[in-house]
C-alpha atoms as a printed R data frame, in Angstrom:
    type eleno elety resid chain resno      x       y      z
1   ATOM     1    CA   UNK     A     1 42.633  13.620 27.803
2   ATOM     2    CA   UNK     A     2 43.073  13.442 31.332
3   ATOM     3    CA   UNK     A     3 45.851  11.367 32.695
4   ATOM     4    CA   UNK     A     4 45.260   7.560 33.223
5   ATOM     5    CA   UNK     A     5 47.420   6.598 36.171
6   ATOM     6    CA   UNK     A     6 47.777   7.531 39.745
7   ATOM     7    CA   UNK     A     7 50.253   9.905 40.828
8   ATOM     8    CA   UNK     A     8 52.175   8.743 43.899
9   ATOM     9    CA   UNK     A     9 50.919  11.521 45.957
10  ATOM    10    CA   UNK     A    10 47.593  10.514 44.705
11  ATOM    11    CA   UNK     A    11 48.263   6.939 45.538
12  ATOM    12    CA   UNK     A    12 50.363   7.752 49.291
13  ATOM    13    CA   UNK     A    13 47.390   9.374 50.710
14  ATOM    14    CA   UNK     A    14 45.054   6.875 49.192
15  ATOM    15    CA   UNK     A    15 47.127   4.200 51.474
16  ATOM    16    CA   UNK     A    16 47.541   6.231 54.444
17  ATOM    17    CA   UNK     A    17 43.354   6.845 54.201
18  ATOM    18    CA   UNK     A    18 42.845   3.177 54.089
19  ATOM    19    CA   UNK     A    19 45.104   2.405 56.738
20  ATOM    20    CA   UNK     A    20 43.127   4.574 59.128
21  ATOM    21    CA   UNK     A    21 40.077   2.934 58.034
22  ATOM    22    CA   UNK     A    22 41.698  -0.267 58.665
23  ATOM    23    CA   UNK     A    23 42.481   0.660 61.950
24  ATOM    24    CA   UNK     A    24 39.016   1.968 62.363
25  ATOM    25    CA   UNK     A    25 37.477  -1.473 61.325
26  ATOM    26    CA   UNK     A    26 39.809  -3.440 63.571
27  ATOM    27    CA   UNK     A    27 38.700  -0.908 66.640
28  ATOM    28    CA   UNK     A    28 35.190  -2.442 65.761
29  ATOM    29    CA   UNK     A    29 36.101  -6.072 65.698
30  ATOM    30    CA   UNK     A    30 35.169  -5.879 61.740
31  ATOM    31    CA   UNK     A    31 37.914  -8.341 60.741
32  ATOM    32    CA   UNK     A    32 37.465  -8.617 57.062
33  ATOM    33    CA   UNK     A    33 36.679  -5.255 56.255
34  ATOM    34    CA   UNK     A    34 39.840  -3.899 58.490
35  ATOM    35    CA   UNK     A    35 42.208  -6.660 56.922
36  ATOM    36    CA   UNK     A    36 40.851  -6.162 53.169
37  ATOM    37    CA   UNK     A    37 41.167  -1.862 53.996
38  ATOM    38    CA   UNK     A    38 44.614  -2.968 55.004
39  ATOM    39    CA   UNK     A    39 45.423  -4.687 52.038
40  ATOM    40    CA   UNK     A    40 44.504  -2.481 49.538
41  ATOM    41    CA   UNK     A    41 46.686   0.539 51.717
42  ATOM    42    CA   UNK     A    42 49.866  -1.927 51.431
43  ATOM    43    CA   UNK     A    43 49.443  -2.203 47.522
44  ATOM    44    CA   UNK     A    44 48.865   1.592 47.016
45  ATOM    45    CA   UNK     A    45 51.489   2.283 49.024
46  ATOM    46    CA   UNK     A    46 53.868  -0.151 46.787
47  ATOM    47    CA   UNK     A    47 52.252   1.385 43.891
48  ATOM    48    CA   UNK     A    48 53.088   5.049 45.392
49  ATOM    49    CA   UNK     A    49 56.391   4.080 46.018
50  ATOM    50    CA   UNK     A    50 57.201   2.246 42.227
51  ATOM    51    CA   UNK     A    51 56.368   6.242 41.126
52  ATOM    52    CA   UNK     A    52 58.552   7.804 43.074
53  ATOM    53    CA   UNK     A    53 61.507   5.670 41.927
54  ATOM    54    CA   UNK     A    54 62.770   7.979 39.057
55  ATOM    55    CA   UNK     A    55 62.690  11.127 41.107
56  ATOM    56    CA   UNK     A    56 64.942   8.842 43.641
57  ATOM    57    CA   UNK     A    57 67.482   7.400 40.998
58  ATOM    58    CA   UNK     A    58 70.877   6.832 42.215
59  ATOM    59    CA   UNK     A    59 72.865   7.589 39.233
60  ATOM    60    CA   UNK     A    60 72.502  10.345 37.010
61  ATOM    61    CA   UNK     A    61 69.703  10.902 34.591
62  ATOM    62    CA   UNK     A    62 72.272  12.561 31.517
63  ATOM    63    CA   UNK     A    63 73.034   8.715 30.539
64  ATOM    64    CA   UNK     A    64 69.496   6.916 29.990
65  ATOM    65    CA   UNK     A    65 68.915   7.651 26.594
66  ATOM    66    CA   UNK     A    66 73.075   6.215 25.849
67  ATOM    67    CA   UNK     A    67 71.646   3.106 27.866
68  ATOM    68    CA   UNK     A    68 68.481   2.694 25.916
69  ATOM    69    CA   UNK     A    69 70.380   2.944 22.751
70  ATOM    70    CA   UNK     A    70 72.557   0.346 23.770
71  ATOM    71    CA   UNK     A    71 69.876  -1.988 24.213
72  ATOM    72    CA   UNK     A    72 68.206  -1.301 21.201
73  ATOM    73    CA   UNK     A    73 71.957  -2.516 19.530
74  ATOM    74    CA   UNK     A    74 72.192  -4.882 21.330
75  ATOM    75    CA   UNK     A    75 68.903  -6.789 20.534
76  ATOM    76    CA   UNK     A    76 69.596  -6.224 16.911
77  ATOM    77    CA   UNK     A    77 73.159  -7.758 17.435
78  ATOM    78    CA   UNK     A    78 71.653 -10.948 18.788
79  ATOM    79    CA   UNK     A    79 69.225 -11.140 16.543
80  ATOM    80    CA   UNK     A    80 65.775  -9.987 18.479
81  ATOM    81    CA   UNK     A    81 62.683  -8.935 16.531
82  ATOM    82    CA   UNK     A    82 62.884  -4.752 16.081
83  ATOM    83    CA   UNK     A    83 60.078  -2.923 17.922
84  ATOM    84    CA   UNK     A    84 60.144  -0.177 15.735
85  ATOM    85    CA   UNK     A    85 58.492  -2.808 12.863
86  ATOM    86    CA   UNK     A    86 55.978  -4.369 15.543
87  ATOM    87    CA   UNK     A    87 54.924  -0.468 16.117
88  ATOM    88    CA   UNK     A    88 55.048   0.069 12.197
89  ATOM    89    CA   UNK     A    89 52.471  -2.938 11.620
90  ATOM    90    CA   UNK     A    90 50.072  -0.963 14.042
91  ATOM    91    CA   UNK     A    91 50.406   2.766 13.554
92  ATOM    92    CA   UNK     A    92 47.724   2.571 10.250
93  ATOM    93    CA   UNK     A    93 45.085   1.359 12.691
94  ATOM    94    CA   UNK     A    94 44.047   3.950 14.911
95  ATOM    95    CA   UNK     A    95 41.891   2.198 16.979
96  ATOM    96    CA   UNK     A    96 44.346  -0.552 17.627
97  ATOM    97    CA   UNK     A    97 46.439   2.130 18.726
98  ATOM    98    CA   UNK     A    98 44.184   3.513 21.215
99  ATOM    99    CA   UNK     A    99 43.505   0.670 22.700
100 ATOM   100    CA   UNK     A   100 46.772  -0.317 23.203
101 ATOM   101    CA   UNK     A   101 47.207   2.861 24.716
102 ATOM   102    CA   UNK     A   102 43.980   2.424 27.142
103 ATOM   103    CA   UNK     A   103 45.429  -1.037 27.920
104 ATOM   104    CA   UNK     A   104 48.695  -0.089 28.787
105 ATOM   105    CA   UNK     A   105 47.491   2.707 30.996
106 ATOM   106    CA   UNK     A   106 44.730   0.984 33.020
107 ATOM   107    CA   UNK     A   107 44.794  -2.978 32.906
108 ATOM   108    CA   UNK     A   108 48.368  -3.196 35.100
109 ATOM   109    CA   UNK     A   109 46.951  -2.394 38.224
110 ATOM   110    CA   UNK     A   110 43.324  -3.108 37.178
111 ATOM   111    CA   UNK     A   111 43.784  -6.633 36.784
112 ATOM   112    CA   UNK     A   112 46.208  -7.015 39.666
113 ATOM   113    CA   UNK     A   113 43.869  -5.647 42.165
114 ATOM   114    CA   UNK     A   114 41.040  -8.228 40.789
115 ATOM   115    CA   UNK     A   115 43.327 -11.110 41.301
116 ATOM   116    CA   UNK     A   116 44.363  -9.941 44.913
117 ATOM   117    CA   UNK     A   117 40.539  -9.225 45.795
118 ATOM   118    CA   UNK     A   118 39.700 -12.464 44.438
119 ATOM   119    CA   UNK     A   119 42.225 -14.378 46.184
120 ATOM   120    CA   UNK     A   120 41.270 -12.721 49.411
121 ATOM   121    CA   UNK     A   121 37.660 -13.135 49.255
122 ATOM   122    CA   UNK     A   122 37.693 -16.753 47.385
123 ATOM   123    CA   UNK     A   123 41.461 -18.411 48.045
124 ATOM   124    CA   UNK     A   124 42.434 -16.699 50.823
125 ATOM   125    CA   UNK     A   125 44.611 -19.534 52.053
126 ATOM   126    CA   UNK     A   126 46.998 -18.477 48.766
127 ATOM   127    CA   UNK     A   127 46.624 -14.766 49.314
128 ATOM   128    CA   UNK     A   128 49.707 -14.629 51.400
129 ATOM   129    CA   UNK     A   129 52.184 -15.963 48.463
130 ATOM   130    CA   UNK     A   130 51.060 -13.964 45.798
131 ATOM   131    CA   UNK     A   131 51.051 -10.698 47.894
132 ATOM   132    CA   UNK     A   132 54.745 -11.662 48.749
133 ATOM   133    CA   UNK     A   133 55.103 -12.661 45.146
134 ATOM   134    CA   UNK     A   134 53.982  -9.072 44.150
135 ATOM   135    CA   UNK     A   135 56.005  -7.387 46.873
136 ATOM   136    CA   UNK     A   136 59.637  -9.163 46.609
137 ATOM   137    CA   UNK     A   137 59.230  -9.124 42.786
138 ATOM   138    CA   UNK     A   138 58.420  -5.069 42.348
139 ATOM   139    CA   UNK     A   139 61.033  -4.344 45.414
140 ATOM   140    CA   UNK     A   140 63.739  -6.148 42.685
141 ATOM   141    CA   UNK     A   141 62.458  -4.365 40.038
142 ATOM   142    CA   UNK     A   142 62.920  -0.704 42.112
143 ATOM   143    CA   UNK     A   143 66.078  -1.376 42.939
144 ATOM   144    CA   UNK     A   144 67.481  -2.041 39.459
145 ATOM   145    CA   UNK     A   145 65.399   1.104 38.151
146 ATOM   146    CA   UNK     A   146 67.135   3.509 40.261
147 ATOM   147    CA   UNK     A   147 69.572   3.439 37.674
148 ATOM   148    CA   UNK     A   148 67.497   5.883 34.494
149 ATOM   149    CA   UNK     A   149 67.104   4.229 31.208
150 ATOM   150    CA   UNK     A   150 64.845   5.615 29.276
151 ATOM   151    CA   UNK     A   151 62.141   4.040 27.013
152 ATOM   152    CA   UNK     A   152 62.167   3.181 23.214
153 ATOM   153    CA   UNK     A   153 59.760   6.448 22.498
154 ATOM   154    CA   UNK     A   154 62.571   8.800 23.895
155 ATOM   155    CA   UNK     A   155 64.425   7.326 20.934
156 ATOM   156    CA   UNK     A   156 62.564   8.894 17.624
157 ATOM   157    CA   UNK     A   157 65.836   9.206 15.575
158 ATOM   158    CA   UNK     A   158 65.964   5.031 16.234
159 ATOM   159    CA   UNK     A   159 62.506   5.109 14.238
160 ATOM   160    CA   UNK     A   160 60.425   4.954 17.759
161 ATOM   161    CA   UNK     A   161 57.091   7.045 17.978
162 ATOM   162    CA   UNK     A   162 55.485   8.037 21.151
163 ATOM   163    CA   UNK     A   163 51.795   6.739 20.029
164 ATOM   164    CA   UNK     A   164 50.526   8.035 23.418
165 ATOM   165    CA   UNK     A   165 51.282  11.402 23.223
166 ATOM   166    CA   UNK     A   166 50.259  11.677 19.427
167 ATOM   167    CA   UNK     A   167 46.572  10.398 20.717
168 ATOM   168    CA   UNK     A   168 46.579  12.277 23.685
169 ATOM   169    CA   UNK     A   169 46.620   9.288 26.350
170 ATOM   170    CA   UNK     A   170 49.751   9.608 27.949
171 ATOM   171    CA   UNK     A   171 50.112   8.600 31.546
172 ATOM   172    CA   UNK     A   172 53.371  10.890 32.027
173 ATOM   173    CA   UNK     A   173 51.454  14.070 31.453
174 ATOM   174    CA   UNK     A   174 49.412  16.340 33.114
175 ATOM   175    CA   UNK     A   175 49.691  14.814 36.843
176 ATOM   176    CA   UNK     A   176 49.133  16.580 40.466
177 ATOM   177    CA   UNK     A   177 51.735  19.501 41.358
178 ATOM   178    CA   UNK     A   178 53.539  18.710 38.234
179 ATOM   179    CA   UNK     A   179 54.736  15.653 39.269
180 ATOM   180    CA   UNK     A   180 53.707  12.396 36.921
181 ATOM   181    CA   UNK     A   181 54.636   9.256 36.426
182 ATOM   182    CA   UNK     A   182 58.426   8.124 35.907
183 ATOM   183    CA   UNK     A   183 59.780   8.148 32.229
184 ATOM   184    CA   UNK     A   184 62.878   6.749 33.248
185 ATOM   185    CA   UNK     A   185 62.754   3.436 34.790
186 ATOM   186    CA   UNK     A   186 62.029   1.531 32.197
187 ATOM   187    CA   UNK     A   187 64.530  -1.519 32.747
188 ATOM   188    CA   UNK     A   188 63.039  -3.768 34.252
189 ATOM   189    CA   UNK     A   189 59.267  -3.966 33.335
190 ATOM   190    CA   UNK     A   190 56.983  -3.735 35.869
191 ATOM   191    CA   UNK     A   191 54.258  -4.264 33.598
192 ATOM   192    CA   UNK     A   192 55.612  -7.456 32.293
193 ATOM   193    CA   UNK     A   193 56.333  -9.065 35.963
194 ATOM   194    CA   UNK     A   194 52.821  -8.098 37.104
195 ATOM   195    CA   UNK     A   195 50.847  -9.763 33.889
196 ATOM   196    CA   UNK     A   196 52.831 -12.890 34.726
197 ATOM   197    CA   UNK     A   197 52.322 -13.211 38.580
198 ATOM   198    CA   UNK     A   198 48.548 -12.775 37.717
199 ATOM   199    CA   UNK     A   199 48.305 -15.441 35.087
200 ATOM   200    CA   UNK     A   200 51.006 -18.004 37.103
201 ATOM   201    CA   UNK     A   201 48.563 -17.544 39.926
202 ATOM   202    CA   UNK     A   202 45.010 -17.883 38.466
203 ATOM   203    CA   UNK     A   203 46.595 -20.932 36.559
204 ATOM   204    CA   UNK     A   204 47.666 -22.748 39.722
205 ATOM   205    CA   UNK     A   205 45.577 -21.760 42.138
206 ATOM   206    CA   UNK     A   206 42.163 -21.711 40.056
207 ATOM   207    CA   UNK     A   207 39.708 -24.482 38.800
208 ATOM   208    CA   UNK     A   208 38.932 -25.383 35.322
209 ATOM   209    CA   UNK     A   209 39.815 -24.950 31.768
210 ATOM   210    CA   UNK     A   210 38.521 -21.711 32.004
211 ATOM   211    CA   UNK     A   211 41.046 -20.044 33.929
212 ATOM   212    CA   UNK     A   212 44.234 -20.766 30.970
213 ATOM   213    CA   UNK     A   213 42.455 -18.075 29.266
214 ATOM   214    CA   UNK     A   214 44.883 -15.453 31.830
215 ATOM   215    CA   UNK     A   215 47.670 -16.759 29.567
216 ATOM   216    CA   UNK     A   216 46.454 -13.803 27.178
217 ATOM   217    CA   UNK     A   217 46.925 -11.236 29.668
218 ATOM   218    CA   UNK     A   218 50.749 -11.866 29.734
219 ATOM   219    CA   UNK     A   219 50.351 -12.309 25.913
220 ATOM   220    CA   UNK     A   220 48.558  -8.788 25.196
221 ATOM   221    CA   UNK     A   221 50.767  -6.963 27.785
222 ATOM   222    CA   UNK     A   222 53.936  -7.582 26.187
223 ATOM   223    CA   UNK     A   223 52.129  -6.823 23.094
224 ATOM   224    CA   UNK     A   224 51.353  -3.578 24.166
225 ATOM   225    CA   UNK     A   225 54.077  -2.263 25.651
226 ATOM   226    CA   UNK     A   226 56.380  -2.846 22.974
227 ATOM   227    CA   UNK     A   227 54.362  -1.491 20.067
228 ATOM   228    CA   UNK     A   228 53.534   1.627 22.472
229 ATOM   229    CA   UNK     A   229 57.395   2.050 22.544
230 ATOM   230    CA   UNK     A   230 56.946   2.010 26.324
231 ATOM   231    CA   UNK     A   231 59.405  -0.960 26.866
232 ATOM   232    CA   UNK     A   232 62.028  -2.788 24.657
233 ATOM   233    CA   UNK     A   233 62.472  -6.879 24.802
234 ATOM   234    CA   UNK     A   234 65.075  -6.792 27.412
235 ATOM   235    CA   UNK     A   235 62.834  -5.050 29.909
236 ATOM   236    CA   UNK     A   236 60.591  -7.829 30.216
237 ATOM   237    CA   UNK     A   237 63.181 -10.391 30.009
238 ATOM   238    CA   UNK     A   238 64.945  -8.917 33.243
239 ATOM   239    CA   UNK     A   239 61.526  -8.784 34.889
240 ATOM   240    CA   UNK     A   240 60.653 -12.192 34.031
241 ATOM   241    CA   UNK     A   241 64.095 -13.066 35.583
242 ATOM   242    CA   UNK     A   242 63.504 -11.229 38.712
243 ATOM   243    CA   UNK     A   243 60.331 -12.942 38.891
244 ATOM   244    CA   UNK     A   244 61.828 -16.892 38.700
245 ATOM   245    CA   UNK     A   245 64.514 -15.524 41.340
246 ATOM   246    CA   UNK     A   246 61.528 -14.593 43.670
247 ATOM   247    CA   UNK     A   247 59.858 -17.937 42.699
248 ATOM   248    CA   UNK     A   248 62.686 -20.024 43.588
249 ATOM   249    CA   UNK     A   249 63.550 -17.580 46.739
250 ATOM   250    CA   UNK     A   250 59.843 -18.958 48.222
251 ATOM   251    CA   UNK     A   251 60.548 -22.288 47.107
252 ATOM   252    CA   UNK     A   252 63.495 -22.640 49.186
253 ATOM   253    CA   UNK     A   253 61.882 -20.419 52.405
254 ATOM   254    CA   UNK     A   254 59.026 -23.146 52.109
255 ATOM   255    CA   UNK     A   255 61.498 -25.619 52.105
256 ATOM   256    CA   UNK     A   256 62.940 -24.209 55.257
257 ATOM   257    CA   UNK     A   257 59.833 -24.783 56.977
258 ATOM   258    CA   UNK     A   258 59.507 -27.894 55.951
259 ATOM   259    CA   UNK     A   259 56.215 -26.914 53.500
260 ATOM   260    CA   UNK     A   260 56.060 -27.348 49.880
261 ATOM   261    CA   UNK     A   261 57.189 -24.140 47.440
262 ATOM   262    CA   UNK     A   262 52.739 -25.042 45.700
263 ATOM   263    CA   UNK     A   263 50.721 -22.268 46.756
264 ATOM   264    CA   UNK     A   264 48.143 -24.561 46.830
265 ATOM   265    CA   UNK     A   265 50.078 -27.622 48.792
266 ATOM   266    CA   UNK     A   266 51.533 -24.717 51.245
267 ATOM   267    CA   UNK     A   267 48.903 -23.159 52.271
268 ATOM   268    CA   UNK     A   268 46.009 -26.018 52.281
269 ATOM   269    CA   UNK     A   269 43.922 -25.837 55.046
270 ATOM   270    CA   UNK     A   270 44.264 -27.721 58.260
271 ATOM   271    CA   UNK     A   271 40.605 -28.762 57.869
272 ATOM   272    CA   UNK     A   272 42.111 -30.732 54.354
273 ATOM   273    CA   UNK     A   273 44.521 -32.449 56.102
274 ATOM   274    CA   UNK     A   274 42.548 -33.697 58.951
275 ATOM   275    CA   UNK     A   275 40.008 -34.817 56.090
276 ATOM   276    CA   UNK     A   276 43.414 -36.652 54.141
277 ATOM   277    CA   UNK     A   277 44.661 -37.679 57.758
278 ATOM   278    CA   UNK     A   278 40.829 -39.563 57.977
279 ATOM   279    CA   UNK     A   279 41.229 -41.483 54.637
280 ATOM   280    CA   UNK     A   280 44.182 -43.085 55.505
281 ATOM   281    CA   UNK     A   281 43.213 -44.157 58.903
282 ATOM   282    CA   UNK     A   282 41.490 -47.517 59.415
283 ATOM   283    CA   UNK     A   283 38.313 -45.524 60.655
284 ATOM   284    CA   UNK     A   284 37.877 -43.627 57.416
285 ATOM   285    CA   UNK     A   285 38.516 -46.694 54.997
């Protein structure tokens, strides 16, 4: 099967396309179609640039299968959950497996382009903080995986199986001029910080019961990467810890400027606070 993931050449030349269009747009006093082109070329070209970590890595690559084992110990040692029996209790059911596979390799970026189109077109007064939530948070996450540490399915005498190359859905295989996605930055998850600025988002900036139904996003994705041997525990705790850093990092910037760290309190509209300014005045009683 054809691979399932953008290459970063595939994904660089996506962005520098829809950065000309941008500029195209904004030549024609289209705003929204120039600033949504734009948009979309700044989170390719984050996405281009997340690939292109492993080939960049700082340290040498001879060690990350020492450092994956050392996690793995490690986890046992303090007790974790083993991986290897999560991926046991689904290897009988093939079509759990695939799906896993299908989930891993496409809802990542899927679903984090839907909630940055969505909050463009719908909240755009919160865009702004979850784009800079996205960018600080995967720029953390880069600079930790320039050192190589290699997933649990690199580890098959540990009792790891690569499910995704024994189904033929890998998304390290067969990419443009040779040249696929990284196996090798596995620590921190990227998957795991994305799942959980899309669900912290859609549950504070959207309406309704409805929207606590993101919470299985998060749920599923952590699932699915550790019973696809793609990531161990530790790889989404470290990303969940970059993420709270960024959090708190905002916070305090907001704080700064004298604005609240709420996406929604931040960001409100001035039209809202004339409105709020009107209730409390003796006119608007």
């Amino acid at each position: 099967m054809q691979n399932l993931t953008l290459t970063w050449q595939t994904s660089a030349v996506t962005s520098v396309v829809l950065f000309g269009s941008a500029y195209a747009a904004g030549r024609t006093r289209r705003a929204l179609p120039a600033a949504l082109l734009r948009e979309a070329g700044t989170l390719l070209a984050l996405f281009a640039l997340w690939q292109m970590v492993g080939h960049l890595s700082l340290m040498s690559t001879a060690h990350a299968l020492d450092r994956a084992e050392w996690i793995h110990r490690t986890e046992l040692a303090l007790g974790l959950p083993d991986e290897v029996a999560w991926q046991r209790a689904v290897v009988p059911h093939p079509w759990l497996v695939q799906g896993a596979n299908y989930y891993y390799a496409t809802m990542h970026f899927g679903v984090m382009l839907v909630l940055l189109l969505w909050l463009f077109l719908r909240h755009r007064e919160s865009y702004a903080w979850v784009r800079t939530t996205v960018v600080l948070t995967t720029a953390a996450c880069l600079l930790i995986q320039f050192i190589p540490v290699a997933p649990p399915r690199m580890l098959p005498g540990n009792g790891f199986v690569d499910l995704a190359v024994q189904y033929g859905q890998s998304v390290y295989g067969g990419g443009v001029a040779g040249v696929v996605a990284d196996q090798l930055s596995a620590m921190p998850s990227v998957h795991v910080a994305w799942c959980v600025i899309v669900a912290v988002a859609v549950v504070v900036i959207g309406r309704g019961p409805w929207r606590w139904l993101v919470v299985l996003h998060p749920v599923l994705t952590v699932a699915v990467v550790v019973v696809t041997a793609n990531h161990f525990w530790a790889d989404g705790v470290v990303a969940v810890a970059l993420l709270l850093v960024v959090y708190l990092v905002q916070h305090a910037a907001a704080g700064w400027r004298g604005q609240s760290g709420v996406p929604g309190v931040v960001l409100s509209s001035g039209a809202e606070a004339q409105e709020e300014e009107s209730d409390r005045s003796p006119a608007g009683r």
